[in-house]
Structures are given as structure tokens and as C-alpha cells.
BANUDREN-220203 format. One record per residue (C-alpha): residue in three letters; x, y, z; residue number from 1. Coordinates in steps of 0.001 Angstrom, whole numbers. Example, Ala and Ser with C-alpha at 12.3 -4.5 7.8 and 13.67 -1.06 7.14 Angstrom:
2
+-----+---------+---------+---------+-----+
|   r |      px |      py |      pz |   k |
+-----+---------+---------+---------+-----+
| ala |   12300 |   -4500 |    7800 |   1 |
| ser |   13670 |   -1060 |    7140 |   2 |
+-----+---------+---------+---------+-----+
This chain:
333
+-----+---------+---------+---------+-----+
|   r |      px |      py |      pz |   k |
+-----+---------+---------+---------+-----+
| unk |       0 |       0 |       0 |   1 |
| unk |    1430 |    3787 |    -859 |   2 |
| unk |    2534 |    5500 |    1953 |   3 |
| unk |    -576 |    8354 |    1138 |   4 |
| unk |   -3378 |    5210 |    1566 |   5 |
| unk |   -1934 |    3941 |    4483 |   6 |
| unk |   -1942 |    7740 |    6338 |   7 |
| unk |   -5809 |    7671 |    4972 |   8 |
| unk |   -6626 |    4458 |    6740 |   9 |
| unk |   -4839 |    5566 |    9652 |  10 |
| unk |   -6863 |    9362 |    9493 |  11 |
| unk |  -10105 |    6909 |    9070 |  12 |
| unk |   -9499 |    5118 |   11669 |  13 |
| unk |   -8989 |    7843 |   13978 |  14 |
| unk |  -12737 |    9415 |   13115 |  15 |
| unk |  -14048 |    5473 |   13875 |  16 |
| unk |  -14722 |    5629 |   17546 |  17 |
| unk |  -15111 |    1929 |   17556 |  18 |
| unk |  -11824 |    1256 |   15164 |  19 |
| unk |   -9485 |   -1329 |   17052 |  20 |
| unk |   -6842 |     921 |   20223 |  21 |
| unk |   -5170 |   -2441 |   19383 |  22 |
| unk |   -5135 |   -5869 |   17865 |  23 |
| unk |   -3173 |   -8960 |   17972 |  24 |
| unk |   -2264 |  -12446 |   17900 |  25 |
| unk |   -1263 |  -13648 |   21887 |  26 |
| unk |     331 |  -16795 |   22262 |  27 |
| unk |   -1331 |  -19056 |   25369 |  28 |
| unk |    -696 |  -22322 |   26238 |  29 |
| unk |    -882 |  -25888 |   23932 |  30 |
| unk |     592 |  -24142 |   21071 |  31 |
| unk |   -2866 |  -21722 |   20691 |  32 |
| unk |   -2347 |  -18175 |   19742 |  33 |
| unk |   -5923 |  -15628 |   20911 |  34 |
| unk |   -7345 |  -12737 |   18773 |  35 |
| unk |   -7201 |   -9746 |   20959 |  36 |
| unk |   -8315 |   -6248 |   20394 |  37 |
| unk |   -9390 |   -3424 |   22442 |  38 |
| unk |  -11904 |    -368 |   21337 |  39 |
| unk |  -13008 |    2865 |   23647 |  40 |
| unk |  -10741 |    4792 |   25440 |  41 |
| unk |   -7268 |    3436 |   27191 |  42 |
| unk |   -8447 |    5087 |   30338 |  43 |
| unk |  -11763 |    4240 |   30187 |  44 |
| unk |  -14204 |    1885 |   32658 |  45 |
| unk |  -12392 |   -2078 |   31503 |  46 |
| unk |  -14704 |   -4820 |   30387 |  47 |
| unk |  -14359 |   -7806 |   28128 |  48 |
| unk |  -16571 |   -9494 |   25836 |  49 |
| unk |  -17519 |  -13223 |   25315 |  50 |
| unk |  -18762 |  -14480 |   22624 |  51 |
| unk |  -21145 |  -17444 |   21953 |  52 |
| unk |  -20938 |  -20466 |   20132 |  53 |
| unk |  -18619 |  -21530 |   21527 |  54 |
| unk |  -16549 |  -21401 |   18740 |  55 |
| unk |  -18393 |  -18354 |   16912 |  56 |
| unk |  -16011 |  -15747 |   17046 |  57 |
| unk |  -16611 |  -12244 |   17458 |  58 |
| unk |  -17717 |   -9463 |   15261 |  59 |
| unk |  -17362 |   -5869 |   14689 |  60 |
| unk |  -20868 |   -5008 |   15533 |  61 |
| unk |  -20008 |   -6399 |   19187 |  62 |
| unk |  -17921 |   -3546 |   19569 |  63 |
| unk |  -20507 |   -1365 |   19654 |  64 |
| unk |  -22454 |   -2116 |   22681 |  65 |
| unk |  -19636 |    -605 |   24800 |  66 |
| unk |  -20238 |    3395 |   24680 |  67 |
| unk |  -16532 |    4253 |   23359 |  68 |
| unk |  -16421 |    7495 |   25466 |  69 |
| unk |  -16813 |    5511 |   28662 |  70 |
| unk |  -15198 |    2009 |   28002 |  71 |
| unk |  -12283 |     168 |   27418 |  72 |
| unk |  -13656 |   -2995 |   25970 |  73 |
| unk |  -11379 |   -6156 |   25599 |  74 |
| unk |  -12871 |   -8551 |   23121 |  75 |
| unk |  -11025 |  -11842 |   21942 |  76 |
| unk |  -11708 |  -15151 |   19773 |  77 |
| unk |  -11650 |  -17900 |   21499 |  78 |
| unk |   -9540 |  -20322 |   20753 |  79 |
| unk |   -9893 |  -21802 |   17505 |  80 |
| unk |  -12343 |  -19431 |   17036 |  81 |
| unk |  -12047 |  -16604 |   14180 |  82 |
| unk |   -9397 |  -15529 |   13851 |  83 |
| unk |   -7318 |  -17151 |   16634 |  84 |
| unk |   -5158 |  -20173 |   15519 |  85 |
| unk |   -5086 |  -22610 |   14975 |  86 |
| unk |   -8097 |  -22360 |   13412 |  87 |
| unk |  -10778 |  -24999 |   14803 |  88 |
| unk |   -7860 |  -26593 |   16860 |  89 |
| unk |  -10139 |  -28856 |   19510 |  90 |
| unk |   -6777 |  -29905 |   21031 |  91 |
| unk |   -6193 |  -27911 |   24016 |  92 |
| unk |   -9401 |  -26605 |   24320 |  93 |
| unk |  -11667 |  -26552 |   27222 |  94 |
| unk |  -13466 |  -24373 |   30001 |  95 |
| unk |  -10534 |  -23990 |   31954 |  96 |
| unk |   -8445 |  -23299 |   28818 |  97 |
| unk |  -10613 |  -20417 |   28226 |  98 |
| unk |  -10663 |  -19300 |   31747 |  99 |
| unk |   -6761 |  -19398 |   32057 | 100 |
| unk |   -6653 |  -17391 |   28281 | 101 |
| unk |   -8888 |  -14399 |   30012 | 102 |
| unk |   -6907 |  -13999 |   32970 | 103 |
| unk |   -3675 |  -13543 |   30598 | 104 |
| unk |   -5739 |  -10981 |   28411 | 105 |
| unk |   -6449 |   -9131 |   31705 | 106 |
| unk |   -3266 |   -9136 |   33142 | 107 |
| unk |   -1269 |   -8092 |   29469 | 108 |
| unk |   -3861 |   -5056 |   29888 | 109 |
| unk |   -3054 |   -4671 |   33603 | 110 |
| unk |   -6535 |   -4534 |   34592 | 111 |
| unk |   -7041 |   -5363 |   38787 | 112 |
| unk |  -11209 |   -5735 |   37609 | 113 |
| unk |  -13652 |   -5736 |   34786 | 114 |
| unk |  -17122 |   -5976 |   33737 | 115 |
| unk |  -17548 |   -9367 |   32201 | 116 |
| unk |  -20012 |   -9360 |   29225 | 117 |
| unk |  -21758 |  -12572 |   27799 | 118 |
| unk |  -24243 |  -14080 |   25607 | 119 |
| unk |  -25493 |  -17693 |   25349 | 120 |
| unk |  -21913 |  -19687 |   25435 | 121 |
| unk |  -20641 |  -16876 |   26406 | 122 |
| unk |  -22800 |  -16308 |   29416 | 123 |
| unk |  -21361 |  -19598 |   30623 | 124 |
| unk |  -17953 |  -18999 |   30506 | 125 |
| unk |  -18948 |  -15112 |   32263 | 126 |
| unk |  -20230 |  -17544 |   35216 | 127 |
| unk |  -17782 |  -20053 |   35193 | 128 |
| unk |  -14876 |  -17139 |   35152 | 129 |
| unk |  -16658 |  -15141 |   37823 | 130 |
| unk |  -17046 |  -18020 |   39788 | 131 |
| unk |  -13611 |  -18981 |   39471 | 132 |
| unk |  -11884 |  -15597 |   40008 | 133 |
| unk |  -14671 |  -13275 |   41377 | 134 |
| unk |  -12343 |  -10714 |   42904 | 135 |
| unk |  -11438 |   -9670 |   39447 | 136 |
| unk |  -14923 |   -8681 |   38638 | 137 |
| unk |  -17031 |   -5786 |   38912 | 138 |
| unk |  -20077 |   -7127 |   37351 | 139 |
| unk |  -21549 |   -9245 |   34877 | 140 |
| unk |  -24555 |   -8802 |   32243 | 141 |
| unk |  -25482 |  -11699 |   30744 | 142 |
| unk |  -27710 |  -12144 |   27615 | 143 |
| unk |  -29511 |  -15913 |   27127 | 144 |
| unk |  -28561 |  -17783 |   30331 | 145 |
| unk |  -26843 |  -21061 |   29262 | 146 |
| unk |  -25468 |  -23072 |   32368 | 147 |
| unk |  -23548 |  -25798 |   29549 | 148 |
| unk |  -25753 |  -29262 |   30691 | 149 |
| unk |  -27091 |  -31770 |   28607 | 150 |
| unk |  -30487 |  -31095 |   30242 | 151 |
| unk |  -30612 |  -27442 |   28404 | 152 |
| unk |  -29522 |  -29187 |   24936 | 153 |
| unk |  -32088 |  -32013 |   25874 | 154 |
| unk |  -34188 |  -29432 |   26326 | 155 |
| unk |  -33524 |  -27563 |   23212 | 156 |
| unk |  -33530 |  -30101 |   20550 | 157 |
| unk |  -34985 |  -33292 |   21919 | 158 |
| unk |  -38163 |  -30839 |   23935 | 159 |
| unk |  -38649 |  -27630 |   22088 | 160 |
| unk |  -37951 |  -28539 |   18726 | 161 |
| unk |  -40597 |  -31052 |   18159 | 162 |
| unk |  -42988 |  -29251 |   20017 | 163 |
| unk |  -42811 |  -25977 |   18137 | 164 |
| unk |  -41172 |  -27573 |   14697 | 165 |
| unk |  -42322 |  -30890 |   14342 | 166 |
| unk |  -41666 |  -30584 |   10533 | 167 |
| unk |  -37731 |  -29428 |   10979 | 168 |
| unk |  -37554 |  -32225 |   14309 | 169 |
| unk |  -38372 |  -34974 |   11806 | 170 |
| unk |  -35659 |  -33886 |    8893 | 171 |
| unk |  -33149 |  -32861 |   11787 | 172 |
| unk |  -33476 |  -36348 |   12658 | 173 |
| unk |  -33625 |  -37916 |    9238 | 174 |
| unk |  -30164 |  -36538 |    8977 | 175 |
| unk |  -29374 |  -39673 |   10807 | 176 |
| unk |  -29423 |  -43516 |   10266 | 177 |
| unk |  -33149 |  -44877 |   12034 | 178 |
| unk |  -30302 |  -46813 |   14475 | 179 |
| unk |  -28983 |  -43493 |   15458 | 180 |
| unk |  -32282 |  -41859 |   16763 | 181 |
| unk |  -32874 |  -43295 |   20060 | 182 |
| unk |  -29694 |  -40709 |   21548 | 183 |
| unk |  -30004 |  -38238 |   18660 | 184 |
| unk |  -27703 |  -35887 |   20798 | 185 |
| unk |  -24721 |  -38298 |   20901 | 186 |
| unk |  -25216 |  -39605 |   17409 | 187 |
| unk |  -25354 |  -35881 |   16307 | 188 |
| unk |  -21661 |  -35032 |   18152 | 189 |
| unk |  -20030 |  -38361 |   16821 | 190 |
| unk |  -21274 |  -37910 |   13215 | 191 |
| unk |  -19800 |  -34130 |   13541 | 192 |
| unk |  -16541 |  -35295 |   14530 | 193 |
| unk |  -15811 |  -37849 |   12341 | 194 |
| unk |  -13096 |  -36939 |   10061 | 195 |
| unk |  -14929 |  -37917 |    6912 | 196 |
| unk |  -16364 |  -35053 |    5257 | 197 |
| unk |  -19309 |  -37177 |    3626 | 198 |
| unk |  -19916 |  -38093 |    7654 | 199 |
| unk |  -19795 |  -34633 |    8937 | 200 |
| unk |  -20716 |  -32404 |    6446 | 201 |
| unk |  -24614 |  -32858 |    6243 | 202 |
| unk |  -24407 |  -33522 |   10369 | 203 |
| unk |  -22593 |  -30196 |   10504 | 204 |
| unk |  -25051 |  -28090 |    8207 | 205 |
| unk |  -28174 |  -29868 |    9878 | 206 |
| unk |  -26978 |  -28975 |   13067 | 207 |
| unk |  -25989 |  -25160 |   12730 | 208 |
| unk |  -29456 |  -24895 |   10629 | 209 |
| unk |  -31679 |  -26237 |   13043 | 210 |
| unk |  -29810 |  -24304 |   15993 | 211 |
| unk |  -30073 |  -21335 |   14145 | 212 |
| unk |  -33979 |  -21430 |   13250 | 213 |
| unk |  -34630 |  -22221 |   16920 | 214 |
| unk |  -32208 |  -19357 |   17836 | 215 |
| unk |  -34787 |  -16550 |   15652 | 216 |
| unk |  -37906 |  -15788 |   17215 | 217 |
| unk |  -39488 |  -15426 |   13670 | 218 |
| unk |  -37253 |  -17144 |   11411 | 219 |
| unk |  -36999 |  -16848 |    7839 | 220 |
| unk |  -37199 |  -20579 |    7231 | 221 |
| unk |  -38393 |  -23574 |    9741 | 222 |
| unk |  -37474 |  -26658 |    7342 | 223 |
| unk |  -34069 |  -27762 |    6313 | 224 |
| unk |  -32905 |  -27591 |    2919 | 225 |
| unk |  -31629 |  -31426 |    1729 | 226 |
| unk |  -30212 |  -30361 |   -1286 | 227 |
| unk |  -27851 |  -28170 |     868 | 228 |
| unk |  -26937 |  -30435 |    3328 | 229 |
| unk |  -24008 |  -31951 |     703 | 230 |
| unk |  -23411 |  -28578 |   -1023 | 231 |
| unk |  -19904 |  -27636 |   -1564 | 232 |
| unk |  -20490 |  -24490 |     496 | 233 |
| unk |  -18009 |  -23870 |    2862 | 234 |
| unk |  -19255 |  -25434 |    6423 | 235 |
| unk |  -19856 |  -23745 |    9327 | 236 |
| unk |  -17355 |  -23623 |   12241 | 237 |
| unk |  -19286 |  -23748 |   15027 | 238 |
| unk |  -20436 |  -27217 |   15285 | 239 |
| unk |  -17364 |  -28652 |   15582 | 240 |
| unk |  -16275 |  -26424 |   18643 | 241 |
| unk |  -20049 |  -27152 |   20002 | 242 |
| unk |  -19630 |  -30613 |   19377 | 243 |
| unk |  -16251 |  -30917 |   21282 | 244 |
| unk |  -17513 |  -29252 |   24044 | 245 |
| unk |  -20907 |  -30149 |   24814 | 246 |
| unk |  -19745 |  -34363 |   24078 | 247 |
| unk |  -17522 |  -33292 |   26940 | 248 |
| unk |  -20104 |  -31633 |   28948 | 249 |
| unk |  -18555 |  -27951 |   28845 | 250 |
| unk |  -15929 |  -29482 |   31005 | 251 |
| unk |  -17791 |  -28946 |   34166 | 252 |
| unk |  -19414 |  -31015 |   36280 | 253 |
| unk |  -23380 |  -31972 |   36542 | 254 |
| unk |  -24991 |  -28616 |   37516 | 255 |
| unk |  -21301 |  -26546 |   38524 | 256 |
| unk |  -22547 |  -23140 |   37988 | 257 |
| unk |  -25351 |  -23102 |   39802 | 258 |
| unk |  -23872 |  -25059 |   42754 | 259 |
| unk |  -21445 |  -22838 |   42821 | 260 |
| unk |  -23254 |  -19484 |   41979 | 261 |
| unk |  -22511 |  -18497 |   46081 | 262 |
| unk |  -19286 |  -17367 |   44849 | 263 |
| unk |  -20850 |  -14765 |   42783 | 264 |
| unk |  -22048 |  -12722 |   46319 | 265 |
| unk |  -21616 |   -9226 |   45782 | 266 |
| unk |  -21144 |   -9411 |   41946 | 267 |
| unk |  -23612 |   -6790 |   40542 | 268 |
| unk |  -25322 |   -8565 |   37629 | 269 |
| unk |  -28292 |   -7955 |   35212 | 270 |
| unk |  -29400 |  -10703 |   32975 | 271 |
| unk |  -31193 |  -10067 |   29552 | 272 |
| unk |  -33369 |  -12812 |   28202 | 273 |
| unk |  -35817 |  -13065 |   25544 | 274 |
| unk |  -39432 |  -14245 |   26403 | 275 |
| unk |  -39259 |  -17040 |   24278 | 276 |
| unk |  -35808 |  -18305 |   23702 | 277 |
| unk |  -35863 |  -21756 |   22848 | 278 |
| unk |  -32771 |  -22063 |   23098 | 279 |
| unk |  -31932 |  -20731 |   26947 | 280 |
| unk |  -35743 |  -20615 |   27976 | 281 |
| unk |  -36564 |  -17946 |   31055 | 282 |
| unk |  -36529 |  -20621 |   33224 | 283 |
| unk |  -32646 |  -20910 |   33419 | 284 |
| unk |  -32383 |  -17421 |   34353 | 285 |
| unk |  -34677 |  -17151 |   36789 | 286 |
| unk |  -33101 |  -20926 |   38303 | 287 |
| unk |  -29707 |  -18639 |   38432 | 288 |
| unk |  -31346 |  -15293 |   39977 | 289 |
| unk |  -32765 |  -17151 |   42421 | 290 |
| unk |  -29508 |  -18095 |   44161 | 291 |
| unk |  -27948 |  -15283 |   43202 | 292 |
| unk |  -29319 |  -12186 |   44947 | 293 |
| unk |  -27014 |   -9536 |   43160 | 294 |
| unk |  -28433 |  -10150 |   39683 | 295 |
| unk |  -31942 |   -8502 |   38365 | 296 |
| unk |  -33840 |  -10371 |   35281 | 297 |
| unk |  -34593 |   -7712 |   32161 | 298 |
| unk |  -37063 |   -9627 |   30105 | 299 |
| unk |  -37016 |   -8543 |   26379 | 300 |
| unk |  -41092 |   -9161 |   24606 | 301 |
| unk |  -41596 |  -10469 |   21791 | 302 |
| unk |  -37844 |  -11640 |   21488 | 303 |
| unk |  -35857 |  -15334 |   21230 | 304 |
| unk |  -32216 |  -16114 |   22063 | 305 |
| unk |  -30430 |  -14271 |   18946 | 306 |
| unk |  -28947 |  -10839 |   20109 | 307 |
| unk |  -30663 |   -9226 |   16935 | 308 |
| unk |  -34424 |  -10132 |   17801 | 309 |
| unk |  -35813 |   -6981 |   18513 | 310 |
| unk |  -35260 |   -5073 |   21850 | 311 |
| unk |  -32651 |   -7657 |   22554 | 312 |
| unk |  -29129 |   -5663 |   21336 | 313 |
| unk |  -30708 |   -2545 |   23040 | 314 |
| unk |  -31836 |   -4170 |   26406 | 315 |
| unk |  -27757 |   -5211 |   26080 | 316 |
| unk |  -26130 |   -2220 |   25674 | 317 |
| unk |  -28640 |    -475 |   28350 | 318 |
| unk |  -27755 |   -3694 |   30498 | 319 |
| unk |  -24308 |   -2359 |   30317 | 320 |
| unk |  -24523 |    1051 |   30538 | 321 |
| unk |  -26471 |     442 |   33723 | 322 |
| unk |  -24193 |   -1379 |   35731 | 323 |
| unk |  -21507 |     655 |   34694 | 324 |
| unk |  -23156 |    3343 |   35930 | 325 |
| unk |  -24321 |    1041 |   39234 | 326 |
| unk |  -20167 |     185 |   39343 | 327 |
| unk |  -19320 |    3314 |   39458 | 328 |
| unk |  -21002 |    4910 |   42011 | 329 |
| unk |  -20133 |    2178 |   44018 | 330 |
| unk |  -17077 |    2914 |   43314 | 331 |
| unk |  -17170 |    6540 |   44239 | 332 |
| unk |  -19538 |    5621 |   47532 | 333 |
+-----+---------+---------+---------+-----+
């Protein structure tokens, strides 16, 4: 690039409130290397974002739920996520991984505490992170409560999808041999993870389809497309990292966040969650509120799981900008 385009990038940049302070590639443990960047102001209130998935990276957009003028907001790919490498790397990869990776983010950026921001997958590893290191944060909103246990998945796919799809339950499950129906779940991870792409293509597609229709509170489609399911489109990352973690139960054990949610005493928290989420149903949230005093349920009308049902990206980024404001005048108390 001429030396005149790159001093226009770096003048656009400047006028881009939410253009990157910095970016880059930070070498962790098990030969991973993280996505980091920070937007806002250096000096500004410190918070970090988590995306879902897990494995769905994060996007520009998600930069702009933190008010620039008042935050400095941390937000990272998780590993093999995006554009950390290697990319969809499963080796080295777990909950405590991920945990370990945000405590290295925090202490590069010599933060003592930050707001910890989550949605979905990401709302789990916000719990499981404040749970494991809760004198490092200030408070936590959550969008989509998701505690990681097969019950929720159950829940999801095996409950909720047949009740209000019956037409996309029966080709989500005629994806599958008739032998591999009785534990659709399991059948579902194993087919994913099989190294031959005539195995896990069409189990990968079927899966991020269906998860994605249930994730829309009025979704564009409700059947699955055979003739799409062995396209040569590129596939979609996420099941793979899904698979990996959920056939390993999130790496927790049966029920950990909520058995543990005492730890999260005196962690300001408010909780956004769409009325009907299929997905992370009100029922979780109110199952975590209830043991943990500190949080307040927003309920978003009209709205599902996906942070871009309406009301839901604005209940977020007034989520945040209210416990900021909450943090801070504890602060100043």
C-alpha cells in the first residue's frame, strides 16, 4: 500500500470511535495463539466481551455495545475461534483453557477488575470465570442464560424442537441412520466429529441450521434444505467447537454453575433474556437469579435467544450502561 493510503486508513481510523486501540495475535498455552483487540478509550471503565458459540467468534458489531467514550472494551476469539489459531484446533481446548486465556488478556492489559459481558456460550464462561476468580470482577450482564448441561440441549432439541417444529424435528433427525435416533444428541456429536467429510458435512449443516432457526424468534425458514446439506459451500465452524464441548459436557461437572453461583455474592449482575428463547428458555435465568441475589432479570417481549431479535441488542447495551453506571457509584460511595 502507498505511503498516502496507508496515512488515509490511519486518518479513518482515527474518526471510527469503535476502530481497534489495538489488535493482535497472543500466544497461550498448547501451542494456541488468541485474537485480541481493544476499542473505547485506554483510560476508560475495563470490560471484556464473550462471545457465543462456543466457537463463533466475534464481530465488529459487538464492539458497539460498549459506549466508546466511557469504556475500554477487551474482546477476543476464542480459541480456535475466528481468527485465533489454529483455526478450529479442539486440542487444548476446554473451560478452563478459556478461563486461564482471560486472565492472561487481563493481566497483558493490567486490569485489577472488569465488567464481564456474555451471551449464550458466552454467558457460561462469564459464570464459570466469575465463579472462578470473582475478585477480578465488577459485574456481569449476561444475555440468554446457558449453564452448559445436557439437560438445556435435551431441552432444546430433543423438547422444544418437536414441540414448536415438528416438521424441521423430523428432517433434523432424518439426517441420521433410524439406528442413530434413540440418543439423537450423541449420534449428532459423533457424526460431527468424524473426520470424513461425507460423515460430517450434512451432520454439521443440519446442526448449525436447526440451531439457528430455533435461535430466531421469527425465522426466515423452519425446514431444512436437503439439497444443501451436501453442497460444496463452505461449512460452518461452530459445530465442531459445540460438538467438542458439549460431548464433553462444557468441562464442568453436573450442575457446577449453579452449585457454585454463592461465589458470585456481591457481583452486581443484570441478565437479559428473551421471552421465548428456545434455546436458553426464562426458566434458566430465573433458576440462576434465584440463588444469586445480586443479579436482576430484564425480560425482552416479543424476542428469542439471537442478540438481533428486537429489543434484545438494546436491552444489552442499556444492560451495560447500567451497571456501569451502578459500578461506578459504588465505586465513588
Amino acid at each position: 500500500m502507498a505511503p498516502d493510503a496507508d496515512a488515509g486508513k490511519a486518518k479513518a481510523n482515527r474518526s471510527d470511535p469503535f476502530a481497534p486501540l489495538t489488535s493482535e495475535l497472543l500466544p497461550v498455552s498448547g501451542g494456541h495463539e488468541i485474537y485480541v483487540e481493544s476499542v473505547g478509550r485506554a483510560d476508560g471503565m475495563p470490560a471484556v466481551y464473550l462471545h457465543g458459540g462456543p466457537g463463533s467468534g466475534c464481530q465488529p458489531d459487538h464492539r458497539r455495545l460498549f459506549d466508546p467514550e466511557r469504556f475500554h472494551a477487551i474482546l477476543f476469539d476464542q480459541r480456535g475461534a475466528g481468527r485465533s489459531r489454529p483455526q478450529g484446533r479442539l486440542e487444548h481446548n476446554t473451560l478452563p483453557d478459556l478461563i486461564a486465556d482471560m486472565e492472561t488478556i487481563r493481566e497483558k492489559f493490567s486490569i485489577p477488575r472488569w465488567m464481564v459481558v456474555g451471551g449464550s456460550w458466552g454467558a457460561t464462561l462469564a459464570l464459570a470465570y466469575a465463579q472462578t476468580h470473582p475478585a477480578r470482577v465488577s459485574g456481569i450482564v449476561l444475555r440468554a442464560t446457558f449453564l452448559g448441561t445436557r439437560a438445556e440441549l435435551e431441552g432444546a432439541f430433543l423438547d422444544a424442537l418437536p414441540r414448536f417444529y415438528p416438521g424441521l424435528s423430523e428432517d433434523f433427525a432424518g439426517v441420521l441412520p433410524p439406528a442413530e435416533r434413540g440418543q439423537l444428541l450423541d449420534a449428532y456429536y459423533r457424526r460431527i466429529l468424524d473426520p470424513d467429510p461425507a460423515v460430517h458435512g450434512p451432520a454439521a449443516r443440519a446442526w448449525h441450521d436447526t440451531e439457528r432457526i430455533l435461535s430466531e424468534h421469527a425465522p426466515n425458514r423452519v425446514r431444512l434444505d436437503p439439497a444443501s446439506l451436501n453442497s460444496s459451500r463452505a461449512l460452518p465452524a461452530t459445530p465442531f467447537m459445540e460438538a467438542h464441548y458439549f460431548q464433553h459436557d462444557c468441562f464442568m461437572r453436573p450442575g457446577q454453575l449453579l452449585a457454585e453461583a454463592a461465589r458470585l455474592s456481591g457481583i452486581p449482575g443484570l441478565i437479559v433474556q428473551g421471552r421465548y428463547d428456545l434455546l436458553c428458555p426464562p426458566a434458566t435465568s430465573r433458576a440462576l437469579a434465584a440463588l444469586w441475589p445480586d443479579a436482576e432479570i430484564r425480560i425482552v417481549e416479543s424476542a428469542g435467544h439471537s442478540l438481533y431479535d428486537r429489543g434484545v441488542r438494546d436491552a444489552v447495551m442499556k444492560a451495560i450502561a447500567d451497571l456501569a453506571s451502578e459500578i461506578s457509584a459504588k465505586g465513588s460511595s
